[in-house]
NUBAMAR-661569 format. One line per field, with one value per atom (N, C-alpha, C, O, CB): residue in three letters; atom name; x, y, z. Coordinates in steps of 0.2 Angstrom, whole numbers, padded with zeros to 4 digits. Glycine has a CB too. Example, Ala and Ser with C-alpha at 12.3 -4.5 7.8 and 13.67 -1.06 7.14 Angstrom:
<papas>
residuo c(Ala Ala Ala Ala Ala Ser Ser Ser Ser Ser)
atomo c(N CA C O CB N CA C O CB)
east c(0066 0062 0066 0071 0057 0064 0068 0064 0067 0070)
north c(-0028 -0022 -0016 -0017 -0022 -0011 -0005 0000 0006 -0003)
up c(0039 0039 0039 0042 0045 0035 0036 0039 0040 0029)
</papas>
This chain:
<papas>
residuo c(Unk Unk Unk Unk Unk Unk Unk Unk Unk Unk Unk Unk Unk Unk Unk Unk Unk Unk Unk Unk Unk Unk Unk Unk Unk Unk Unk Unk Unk Unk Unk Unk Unk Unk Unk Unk Unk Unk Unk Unk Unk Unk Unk Unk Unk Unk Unk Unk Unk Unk Unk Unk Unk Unk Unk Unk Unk Unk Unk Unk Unk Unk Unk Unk Unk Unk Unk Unk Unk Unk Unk Unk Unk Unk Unk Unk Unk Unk Unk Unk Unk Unk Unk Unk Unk Unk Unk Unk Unk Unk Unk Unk Unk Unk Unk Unk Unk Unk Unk Unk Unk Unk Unk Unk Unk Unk Unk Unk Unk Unk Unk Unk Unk Unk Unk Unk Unk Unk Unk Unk Unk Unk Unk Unk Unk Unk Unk Unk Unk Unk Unk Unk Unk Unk Unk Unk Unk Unk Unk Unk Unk Unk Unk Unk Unk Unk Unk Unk Unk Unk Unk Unk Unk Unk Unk Unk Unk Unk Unk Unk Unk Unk Unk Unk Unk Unk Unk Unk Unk Unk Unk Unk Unk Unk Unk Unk Unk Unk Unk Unk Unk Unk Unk Unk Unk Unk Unk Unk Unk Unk Unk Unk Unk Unk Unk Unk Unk Unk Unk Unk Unk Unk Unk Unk Unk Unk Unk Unk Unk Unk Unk Unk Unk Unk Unk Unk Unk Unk Unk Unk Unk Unk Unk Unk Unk Unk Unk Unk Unk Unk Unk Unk Unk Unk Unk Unk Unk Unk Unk Unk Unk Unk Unk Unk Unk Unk Unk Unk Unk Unk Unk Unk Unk Unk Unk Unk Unk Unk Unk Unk Unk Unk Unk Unk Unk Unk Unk Unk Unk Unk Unk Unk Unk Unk Unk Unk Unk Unk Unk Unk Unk Unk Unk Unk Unk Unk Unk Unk Unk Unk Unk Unk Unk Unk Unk Unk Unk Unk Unk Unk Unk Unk Unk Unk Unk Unk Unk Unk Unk Unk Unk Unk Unk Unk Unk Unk Unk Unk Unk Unk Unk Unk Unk Unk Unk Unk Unk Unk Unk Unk Unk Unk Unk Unk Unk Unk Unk Unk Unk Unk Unk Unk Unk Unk Unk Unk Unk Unk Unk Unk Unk Unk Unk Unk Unk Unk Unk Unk Unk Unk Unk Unk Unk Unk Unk Unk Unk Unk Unk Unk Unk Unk Unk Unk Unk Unk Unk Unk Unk Unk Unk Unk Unk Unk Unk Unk Unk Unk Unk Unk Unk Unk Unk Unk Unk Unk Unk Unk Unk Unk Unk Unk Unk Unk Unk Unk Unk Unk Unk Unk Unk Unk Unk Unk Unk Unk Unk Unk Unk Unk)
atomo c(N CA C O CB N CA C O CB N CA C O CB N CA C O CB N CA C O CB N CA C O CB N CA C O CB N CA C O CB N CA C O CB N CA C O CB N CA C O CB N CA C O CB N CA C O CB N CA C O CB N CA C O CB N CA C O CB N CA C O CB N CA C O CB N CA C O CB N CA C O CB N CA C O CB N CA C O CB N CA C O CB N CA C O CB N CA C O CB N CA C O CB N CA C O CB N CA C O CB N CA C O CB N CA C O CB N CA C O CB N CA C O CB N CA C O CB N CA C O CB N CA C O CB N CA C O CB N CA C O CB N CA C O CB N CA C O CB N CA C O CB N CA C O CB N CA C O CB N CA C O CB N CA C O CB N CA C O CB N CA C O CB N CA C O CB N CA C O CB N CA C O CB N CA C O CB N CA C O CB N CA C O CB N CA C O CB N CA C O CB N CA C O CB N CA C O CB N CA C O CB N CA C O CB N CA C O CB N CA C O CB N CA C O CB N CA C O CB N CA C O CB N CA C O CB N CA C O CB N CA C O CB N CA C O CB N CA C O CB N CA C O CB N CA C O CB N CA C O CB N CA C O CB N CA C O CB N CA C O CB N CA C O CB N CA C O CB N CA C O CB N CA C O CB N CA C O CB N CA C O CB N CA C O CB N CA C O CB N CA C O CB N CA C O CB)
east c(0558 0560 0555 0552 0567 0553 0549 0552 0555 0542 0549 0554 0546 0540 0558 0550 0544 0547 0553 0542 0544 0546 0541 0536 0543 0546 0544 0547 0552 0548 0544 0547 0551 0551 0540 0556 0558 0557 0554 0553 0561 0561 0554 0549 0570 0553 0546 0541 0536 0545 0538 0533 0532 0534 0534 0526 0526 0523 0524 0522 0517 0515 0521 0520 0508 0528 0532 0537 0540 0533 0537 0542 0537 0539 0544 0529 0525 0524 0522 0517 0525 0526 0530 0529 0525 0538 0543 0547 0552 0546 0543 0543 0540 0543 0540 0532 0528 0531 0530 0521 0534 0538 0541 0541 0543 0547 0550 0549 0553 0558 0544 0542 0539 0537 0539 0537 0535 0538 0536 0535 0545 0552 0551 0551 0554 0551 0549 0556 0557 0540 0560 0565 0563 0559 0571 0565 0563 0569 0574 0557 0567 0573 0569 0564 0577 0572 0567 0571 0577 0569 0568 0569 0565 0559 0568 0569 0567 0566 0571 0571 0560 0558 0561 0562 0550 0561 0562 0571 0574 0557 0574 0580 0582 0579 0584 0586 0584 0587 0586 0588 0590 0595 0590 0591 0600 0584 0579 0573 0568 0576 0575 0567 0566 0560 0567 0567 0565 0561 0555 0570 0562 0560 0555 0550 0564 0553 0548 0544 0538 0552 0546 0541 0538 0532 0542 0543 0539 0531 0526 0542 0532 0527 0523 0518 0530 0522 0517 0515 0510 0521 0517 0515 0515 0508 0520 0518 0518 0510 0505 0523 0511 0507 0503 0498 0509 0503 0498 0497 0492 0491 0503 0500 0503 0507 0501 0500 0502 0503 0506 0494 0501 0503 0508 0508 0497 0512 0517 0515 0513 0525 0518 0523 0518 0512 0530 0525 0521 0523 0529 0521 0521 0524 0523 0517 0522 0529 0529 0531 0537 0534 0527 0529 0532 0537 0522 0527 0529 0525 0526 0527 0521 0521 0512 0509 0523 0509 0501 0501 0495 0499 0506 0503 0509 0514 0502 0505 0506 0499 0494 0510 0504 0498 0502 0507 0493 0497 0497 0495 0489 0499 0501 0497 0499 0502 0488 0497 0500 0495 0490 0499 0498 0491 0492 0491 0485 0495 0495 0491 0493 0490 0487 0479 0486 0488 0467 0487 0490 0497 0499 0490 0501 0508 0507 0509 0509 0501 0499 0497 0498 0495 0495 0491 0498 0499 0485 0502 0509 0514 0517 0511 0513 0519 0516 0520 0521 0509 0505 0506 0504 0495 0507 0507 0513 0514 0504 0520 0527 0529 0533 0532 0525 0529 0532 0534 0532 0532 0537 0534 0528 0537 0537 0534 0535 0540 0537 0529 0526 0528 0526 0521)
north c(0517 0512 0511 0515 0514 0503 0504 0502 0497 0499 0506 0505 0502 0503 0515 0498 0495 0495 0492 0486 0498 0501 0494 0492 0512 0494 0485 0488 0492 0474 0485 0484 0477 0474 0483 0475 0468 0461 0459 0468 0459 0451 0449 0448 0445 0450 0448 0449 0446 0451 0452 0456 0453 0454 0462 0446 0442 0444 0442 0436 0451 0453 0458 0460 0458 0458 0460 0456 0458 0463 0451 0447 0444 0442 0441 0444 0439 0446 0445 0434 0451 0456 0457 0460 0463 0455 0455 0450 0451 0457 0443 0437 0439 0439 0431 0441 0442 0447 0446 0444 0451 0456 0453 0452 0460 0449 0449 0441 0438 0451 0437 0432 0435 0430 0426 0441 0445 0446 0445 0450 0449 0450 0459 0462 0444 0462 0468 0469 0467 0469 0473 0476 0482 0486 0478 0481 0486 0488 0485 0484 0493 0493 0493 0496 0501 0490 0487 0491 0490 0476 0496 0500 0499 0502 0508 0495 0495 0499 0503 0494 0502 0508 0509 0514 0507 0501 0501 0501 0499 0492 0503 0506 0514 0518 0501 0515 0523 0526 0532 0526 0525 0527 0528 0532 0522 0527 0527 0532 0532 0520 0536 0540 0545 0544 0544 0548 0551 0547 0548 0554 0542 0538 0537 0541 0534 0533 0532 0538 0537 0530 0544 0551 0551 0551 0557 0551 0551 0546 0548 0551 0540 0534 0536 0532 0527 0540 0540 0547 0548 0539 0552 0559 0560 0561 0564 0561 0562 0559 0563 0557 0549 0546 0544 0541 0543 0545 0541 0536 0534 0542 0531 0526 0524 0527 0521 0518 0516 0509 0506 0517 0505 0498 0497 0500 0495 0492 0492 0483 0479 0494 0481 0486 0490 0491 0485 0495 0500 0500 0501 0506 0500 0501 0506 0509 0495 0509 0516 0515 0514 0521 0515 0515 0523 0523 0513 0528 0534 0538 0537 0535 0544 0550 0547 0546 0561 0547 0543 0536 0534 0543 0531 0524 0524 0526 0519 0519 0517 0515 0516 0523 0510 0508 0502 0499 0504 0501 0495 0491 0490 0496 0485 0481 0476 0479 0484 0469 0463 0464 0461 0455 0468 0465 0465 0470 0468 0458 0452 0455 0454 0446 0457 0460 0467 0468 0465 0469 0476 0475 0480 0484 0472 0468 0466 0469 0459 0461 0461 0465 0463 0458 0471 0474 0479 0479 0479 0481 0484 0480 0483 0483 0473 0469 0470 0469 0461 0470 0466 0475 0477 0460 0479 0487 0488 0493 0494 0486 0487 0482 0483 0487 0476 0472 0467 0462 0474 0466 0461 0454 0454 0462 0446 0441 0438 0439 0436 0435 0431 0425 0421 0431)
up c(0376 0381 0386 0389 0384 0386 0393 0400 0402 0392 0404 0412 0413 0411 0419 0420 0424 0432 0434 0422 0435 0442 0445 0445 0444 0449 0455 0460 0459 0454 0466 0473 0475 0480 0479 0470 0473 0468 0464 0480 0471 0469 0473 0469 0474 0477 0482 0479 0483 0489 0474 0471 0465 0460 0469 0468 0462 0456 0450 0463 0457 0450 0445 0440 0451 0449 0446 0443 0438 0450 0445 0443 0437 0431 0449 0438 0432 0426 0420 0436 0430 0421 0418 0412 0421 0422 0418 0415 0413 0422 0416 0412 0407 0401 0414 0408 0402 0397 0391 0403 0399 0394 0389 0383 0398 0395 0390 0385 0381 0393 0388 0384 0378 0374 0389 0377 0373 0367 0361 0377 0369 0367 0366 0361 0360 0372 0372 0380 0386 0373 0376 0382 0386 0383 0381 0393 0396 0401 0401 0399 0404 0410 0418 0419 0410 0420 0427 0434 0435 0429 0436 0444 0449 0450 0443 0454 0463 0464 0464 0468 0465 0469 0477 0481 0470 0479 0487 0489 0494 0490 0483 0485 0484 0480 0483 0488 0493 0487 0487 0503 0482 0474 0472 0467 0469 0472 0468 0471 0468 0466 0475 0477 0472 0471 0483 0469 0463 0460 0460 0459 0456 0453 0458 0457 0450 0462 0468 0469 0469 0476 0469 0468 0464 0464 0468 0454 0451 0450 0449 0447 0451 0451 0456 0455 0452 0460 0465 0465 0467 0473 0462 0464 0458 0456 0468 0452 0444 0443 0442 0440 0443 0440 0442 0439 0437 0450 0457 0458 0460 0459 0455 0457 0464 0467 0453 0465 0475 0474 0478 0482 0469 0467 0461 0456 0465 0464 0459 0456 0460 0464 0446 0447 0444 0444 0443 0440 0436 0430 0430 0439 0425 0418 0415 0414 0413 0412 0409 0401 0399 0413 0398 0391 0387 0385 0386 0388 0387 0393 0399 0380 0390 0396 0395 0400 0393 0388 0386 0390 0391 0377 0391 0391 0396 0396 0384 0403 0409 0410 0407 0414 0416 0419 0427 0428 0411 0432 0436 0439 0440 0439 0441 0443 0436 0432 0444 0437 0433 0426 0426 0437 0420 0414 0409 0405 0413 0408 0403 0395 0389 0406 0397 0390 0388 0382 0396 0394 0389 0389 0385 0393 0390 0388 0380 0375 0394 0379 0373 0368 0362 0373 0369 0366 0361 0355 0371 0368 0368 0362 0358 0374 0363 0361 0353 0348 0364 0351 0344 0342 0336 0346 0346 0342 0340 0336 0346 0342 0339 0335 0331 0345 0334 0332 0335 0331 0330 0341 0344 0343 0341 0352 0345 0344 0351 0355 0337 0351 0357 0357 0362 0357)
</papas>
């Protein structure tokens, strides 16, 4: 399953990785970091995987990444199978 950890409605590369997802047709589960139910999750992404920019996309424990990218949304969707 892929989670994508965003800060918010306000977080346009978040909102524009989670169209591309799922205009993809790739499900995911989407976690607000910036609500307080979520600090674990907010440690992991930051201390686990270091990142400091959101969002963040977690495919498995090998593939993550951040920040808005389109190229690896693709790469992702054209290696399962999904249709664009």
């Amino acid at each position: 399953m892929i989670t994508v950890y965003t800060t918010g409605f306000e977080c346009v590369q978040c909102r524009m990785t989670k169209q591309v997802l799922t205009s993809a047709g790739l499900e995911f589960a989407d976690i607000n970091l910036t609500d307080p139910a979520n600090a674990l999750a907010r440690d992991y992404v930051t201390d686990d995987l270091g990142y400091s920019q959101a969002p963040v996309v977690v495919v498995d424990e090998n593939d993550h990444w951040s920040g808005f990218r389109p190229d690896l949304i693709d790469r992702l969707a054209a290696s399962i199978g999904a249709r664009s």
